[in-house]
ZAKOLSE-368655 format. One record per residue: residue number from 1; residue in three letters; chain; x, y, z of N, C-alpha, C in turn. Coordinates in steps of 0.05 Angstrom, whole numbers. Atoms other than C-alpha are relative to their C-alpha. Layout:
BEGIN
<site vofi="NUM" kedren="ALA" marza="A" n_x="X" n_y="Y" n_z="Z" ca_x="X" ca_y="Y" ca_z="Z" c_x="X" c_y="Y" c_z="Z"/>
...
This chain:
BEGIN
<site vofi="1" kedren="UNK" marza="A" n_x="-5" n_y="27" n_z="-10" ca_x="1275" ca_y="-1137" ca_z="1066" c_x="-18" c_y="-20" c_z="-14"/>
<site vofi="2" kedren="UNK" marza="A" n_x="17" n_y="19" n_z="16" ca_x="1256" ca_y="-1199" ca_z="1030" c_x="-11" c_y="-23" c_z="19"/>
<site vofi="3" kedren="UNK" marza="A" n_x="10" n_y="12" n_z="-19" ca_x="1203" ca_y="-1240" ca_z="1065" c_x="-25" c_y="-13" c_z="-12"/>
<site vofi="4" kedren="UNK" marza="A" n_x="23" n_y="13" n_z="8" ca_x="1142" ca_y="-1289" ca_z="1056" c_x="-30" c_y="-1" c_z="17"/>
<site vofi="5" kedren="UNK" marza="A" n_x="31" n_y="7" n_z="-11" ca_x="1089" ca_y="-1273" ca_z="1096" c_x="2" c_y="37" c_z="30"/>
<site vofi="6" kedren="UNK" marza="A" n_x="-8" n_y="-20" n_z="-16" ca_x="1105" ca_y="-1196" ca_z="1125" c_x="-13" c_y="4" c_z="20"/>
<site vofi="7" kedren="UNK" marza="A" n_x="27" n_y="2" n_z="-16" ca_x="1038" ca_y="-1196" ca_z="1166" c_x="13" c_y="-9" c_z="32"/>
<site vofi="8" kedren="UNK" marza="A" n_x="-9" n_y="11" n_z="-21" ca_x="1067" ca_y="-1243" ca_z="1214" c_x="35" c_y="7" c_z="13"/>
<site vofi="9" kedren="UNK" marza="A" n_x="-26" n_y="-10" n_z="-14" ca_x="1147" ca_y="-1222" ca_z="1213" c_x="-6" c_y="36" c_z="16"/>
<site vofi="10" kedren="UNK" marza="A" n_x="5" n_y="-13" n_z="-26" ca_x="1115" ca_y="-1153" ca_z="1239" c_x="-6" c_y="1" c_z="17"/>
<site vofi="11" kedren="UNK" marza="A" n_x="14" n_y="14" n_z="-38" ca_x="1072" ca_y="-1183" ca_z="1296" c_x="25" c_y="-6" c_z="12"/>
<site vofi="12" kedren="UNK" marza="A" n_x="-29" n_y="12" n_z="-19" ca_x="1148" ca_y="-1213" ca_z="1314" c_x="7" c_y="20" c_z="8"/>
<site vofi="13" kedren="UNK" marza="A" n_x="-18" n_y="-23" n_z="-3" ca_x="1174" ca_y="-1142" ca_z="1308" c_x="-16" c_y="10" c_z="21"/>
<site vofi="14" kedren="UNK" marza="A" n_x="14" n_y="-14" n_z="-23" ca_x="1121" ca_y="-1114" ca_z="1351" c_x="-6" c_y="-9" c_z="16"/>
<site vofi="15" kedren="UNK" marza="A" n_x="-4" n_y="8" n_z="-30" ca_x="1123" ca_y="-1161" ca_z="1404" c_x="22" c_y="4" c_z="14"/>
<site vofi="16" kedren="UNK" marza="A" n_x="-22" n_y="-1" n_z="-9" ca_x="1188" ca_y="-1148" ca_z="1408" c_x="7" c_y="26" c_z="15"/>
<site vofi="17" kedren="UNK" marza="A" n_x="-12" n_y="-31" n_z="3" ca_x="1186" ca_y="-1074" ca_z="1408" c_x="-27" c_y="3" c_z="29"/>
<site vofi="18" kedren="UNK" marza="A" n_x="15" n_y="-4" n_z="-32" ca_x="1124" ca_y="-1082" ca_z="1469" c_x="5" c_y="-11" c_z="26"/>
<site vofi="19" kedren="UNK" marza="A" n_x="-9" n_y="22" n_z="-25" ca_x="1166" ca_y="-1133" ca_z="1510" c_x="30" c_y="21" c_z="3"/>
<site vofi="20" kedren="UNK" marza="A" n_x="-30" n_y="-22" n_z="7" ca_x="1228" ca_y="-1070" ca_z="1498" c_x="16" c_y="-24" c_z="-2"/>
<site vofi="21" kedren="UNK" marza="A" n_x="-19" n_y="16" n_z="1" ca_x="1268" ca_y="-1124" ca_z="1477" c_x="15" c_y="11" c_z="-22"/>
<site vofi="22" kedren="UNK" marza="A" n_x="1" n_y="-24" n_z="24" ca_x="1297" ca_y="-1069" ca_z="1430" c_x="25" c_y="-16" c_z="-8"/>
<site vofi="23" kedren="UNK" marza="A" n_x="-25" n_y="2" n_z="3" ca_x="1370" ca_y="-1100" ca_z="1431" c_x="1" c_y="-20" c_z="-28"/>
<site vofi="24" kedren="UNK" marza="A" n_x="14" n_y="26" n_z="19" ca_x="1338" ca_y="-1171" ca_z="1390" c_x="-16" c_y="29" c_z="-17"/>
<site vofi="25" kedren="UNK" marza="A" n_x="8" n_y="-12" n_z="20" ca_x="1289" ca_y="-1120" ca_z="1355" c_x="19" c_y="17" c_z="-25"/>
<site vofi="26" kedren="UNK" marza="A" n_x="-18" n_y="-17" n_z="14" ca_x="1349" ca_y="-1075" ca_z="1326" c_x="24" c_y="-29" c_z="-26"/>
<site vofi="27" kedren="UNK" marza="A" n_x="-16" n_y="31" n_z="8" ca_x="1388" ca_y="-1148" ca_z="1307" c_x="-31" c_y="-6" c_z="-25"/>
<site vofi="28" kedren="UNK" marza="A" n_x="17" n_y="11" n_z="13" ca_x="1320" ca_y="-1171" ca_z="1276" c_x="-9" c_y="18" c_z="-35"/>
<site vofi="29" kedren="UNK" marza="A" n_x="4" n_y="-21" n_z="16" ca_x="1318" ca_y="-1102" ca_z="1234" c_x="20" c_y="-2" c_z="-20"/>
<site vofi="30" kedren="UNK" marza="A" n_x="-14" n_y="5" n_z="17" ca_x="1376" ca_y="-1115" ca_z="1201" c_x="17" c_y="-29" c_z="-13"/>
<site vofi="31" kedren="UNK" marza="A" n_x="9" n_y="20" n_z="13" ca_x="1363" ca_y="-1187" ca_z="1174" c_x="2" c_y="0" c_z="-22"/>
<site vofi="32" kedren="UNK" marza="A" n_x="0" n_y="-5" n_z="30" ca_x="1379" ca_y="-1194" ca_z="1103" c_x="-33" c_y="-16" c_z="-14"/>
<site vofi="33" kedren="UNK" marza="A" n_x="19" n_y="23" n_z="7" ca_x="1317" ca_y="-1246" ca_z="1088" c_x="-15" c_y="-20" c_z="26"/>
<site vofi="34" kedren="UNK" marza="A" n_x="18" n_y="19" n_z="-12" ca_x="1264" ca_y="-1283" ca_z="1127" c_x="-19" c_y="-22" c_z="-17"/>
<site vofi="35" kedren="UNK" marza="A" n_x="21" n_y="12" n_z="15" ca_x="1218" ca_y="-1340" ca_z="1113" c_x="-13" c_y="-12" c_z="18"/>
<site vofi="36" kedren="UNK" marza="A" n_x="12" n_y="26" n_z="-13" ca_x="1163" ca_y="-1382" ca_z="1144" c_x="-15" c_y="-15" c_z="-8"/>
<site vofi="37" kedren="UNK" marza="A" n_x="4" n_y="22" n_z="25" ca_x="1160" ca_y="-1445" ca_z="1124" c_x="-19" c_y="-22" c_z="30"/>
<site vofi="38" kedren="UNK" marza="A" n_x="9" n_y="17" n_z="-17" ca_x="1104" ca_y="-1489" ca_z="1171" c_x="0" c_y="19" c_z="29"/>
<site vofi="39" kedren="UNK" marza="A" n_x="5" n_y="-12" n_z="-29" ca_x="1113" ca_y="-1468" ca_z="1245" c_x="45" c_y="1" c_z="6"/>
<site vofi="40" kedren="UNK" marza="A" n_x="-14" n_y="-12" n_z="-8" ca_x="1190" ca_y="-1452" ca_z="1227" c_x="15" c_y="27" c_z="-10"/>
<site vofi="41" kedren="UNK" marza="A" n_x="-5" n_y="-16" n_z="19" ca_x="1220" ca_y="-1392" ca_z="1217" c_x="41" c_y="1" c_z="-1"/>
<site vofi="42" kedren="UNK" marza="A" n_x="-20" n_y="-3" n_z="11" ca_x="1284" ca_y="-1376" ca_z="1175" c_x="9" c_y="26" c_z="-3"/>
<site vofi="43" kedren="UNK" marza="A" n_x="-7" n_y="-27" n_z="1" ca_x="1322" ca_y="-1320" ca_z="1184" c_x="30" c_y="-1" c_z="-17"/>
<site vofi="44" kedren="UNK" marza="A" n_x="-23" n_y="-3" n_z="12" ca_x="1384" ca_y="-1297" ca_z="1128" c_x="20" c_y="12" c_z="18"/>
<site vofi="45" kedren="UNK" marza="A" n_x="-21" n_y="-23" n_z="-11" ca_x="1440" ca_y="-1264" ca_z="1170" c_x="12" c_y="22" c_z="-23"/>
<site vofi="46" kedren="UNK" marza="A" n_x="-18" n_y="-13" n_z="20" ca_x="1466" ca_y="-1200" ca_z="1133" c_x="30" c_y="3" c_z="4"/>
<site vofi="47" kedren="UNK" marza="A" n_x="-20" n_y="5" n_z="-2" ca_x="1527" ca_y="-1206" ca_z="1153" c_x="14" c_y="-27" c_z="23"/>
<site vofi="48" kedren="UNK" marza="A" n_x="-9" n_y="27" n_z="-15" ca_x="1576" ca_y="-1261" ca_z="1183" c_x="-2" c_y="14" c_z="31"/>
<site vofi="49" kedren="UNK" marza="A" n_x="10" n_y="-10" n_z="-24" ca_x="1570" ca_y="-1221" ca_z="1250" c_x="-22" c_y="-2" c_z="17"/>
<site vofi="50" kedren="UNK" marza="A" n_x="39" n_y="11" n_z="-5" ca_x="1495" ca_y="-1222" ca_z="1255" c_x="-5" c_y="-25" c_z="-3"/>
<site vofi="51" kedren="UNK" marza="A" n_x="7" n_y="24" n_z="-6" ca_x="1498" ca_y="-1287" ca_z="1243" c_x="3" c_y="-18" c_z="16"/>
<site vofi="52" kedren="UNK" marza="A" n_x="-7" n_y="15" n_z="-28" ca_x="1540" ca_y="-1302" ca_z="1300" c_x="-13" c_y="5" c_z="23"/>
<site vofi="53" kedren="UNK" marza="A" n_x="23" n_y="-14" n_z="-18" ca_x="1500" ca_y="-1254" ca_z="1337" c_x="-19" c_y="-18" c_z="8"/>
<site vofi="54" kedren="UNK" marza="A" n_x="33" n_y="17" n_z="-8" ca_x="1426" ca_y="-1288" ca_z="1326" c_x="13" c_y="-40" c_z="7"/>
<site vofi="55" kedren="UNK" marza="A" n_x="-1" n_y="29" n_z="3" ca_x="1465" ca_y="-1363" ca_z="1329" c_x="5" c_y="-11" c_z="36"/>
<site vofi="56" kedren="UNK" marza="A" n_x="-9" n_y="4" n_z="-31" ca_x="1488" ca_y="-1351" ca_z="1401" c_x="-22" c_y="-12" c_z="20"/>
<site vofi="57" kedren="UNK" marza="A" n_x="27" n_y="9" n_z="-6" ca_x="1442" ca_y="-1394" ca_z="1447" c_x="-20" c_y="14" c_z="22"/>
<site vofi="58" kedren="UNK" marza="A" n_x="24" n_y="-18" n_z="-8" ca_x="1412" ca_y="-1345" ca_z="1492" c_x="-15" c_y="15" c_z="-12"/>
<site vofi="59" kedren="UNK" marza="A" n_x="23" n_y="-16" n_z="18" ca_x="1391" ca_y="-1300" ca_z="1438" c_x="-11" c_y="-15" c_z="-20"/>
<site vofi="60" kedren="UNK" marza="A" n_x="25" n_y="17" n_z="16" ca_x="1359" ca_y="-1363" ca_z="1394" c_x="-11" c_y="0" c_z="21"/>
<site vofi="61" kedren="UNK" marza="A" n_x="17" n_y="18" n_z="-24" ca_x="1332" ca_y="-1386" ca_z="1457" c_x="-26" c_y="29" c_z="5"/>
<site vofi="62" kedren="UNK" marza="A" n_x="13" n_y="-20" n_z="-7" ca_x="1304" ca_y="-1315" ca_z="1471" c_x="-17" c_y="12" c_z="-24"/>
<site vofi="63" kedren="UNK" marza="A" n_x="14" n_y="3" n_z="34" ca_x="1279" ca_y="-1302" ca_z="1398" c_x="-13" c_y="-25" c_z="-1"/>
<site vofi="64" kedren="UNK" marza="A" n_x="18" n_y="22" n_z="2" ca_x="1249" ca_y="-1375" ca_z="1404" c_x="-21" c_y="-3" c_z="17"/>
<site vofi="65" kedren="UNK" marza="A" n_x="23" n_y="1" n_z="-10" ca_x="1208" ca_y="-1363" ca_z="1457" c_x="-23" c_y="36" c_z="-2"/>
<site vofi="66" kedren="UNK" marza="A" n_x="16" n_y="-17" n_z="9" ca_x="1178" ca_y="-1294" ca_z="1434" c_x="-13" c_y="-7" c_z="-27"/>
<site vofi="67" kedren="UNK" marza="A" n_x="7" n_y="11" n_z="20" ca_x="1165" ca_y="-1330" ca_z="1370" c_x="-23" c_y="-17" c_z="1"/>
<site vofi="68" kedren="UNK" marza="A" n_x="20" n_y="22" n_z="-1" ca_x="1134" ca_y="-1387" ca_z="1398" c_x="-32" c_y="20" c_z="7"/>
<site vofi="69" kedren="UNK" marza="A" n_x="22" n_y="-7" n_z="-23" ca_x="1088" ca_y="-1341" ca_z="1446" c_x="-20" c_y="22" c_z="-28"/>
<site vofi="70" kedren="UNK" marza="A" n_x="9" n_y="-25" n_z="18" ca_x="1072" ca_y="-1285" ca_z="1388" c_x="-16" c_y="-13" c_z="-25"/>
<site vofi="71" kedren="UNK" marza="A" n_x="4" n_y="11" n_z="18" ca_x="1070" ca_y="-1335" ca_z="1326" c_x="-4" c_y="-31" c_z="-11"/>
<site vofi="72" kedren="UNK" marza="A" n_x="-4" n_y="23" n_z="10" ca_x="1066" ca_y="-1400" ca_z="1335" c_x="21" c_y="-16" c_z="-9"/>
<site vofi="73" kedren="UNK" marza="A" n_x="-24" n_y="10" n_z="17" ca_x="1133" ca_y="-1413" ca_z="1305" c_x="23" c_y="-18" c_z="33"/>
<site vofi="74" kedren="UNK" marza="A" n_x="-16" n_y="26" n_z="-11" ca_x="1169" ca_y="-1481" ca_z="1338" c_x="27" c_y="9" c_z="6"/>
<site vofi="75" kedren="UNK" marza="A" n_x="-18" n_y="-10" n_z="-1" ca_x="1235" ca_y="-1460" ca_z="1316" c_x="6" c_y="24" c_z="-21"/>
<site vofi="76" kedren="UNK" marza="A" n_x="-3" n_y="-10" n_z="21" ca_x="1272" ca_y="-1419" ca_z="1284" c_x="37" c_y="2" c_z="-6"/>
<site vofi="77" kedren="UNK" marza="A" n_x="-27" n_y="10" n_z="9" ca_x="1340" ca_y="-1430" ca_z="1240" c_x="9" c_y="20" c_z="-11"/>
<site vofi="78" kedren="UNK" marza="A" n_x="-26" n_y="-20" n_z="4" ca_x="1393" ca_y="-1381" ca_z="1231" c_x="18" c_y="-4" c_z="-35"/>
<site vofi="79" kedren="UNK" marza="A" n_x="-11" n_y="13" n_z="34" ca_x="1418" ca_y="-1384" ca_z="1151" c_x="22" c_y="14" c_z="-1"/>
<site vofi="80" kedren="UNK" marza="A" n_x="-22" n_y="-12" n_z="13" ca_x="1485" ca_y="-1371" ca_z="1126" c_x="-2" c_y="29" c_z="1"/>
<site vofi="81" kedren="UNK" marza="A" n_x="1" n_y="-24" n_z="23" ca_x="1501" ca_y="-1295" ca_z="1105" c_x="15" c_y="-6" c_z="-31"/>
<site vofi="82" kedren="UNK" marza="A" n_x="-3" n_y="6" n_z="35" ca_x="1510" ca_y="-1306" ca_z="1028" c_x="12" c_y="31" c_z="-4"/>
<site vofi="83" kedren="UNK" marza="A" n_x="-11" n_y="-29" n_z="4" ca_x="1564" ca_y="-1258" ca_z="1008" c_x="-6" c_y="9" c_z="-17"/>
């Protein structure tokens, strides 16, 4: 997985994986690309599915506040899947 700062996308993963929020952790696992850029983070969808998946607003909303609470991160924005 391509990413800019791995340190911190595993603290996400392992809050995720100690809050059993396994359903978001398994979604988060198969992410084509992450980035964090300031206090937001950018997630690639690997496919157009996952994208609709992570875009849906309970699971940003629920991914935004394990984010905020784990990393600091404000928001975070859902990217295209790039075929």
């Amino acid at each position: 997985m391509k990413g800019n700062d791995p340190q911190r996308w595993n603290k996400l993963l392992a809050v995720l994986d100690d809050k059993l929020q396994l359903n978001l952790l398994e979604h988060l696992h198969r992410v084509a690309a992450y980035h964090f850029e300031e206090d937001i983070l950018y997630l690639e969808a690997a496919s157009t599915e996952e994208e609709e998946y992570l875009k849906k607003d309970s699971v940003l909303q629920q991914l935004q506040l394990h984010a905020a609470d784990a990393l600091n991160v404000e928001r975070i924005k859902i990217r295209p899947h790039s075929a």
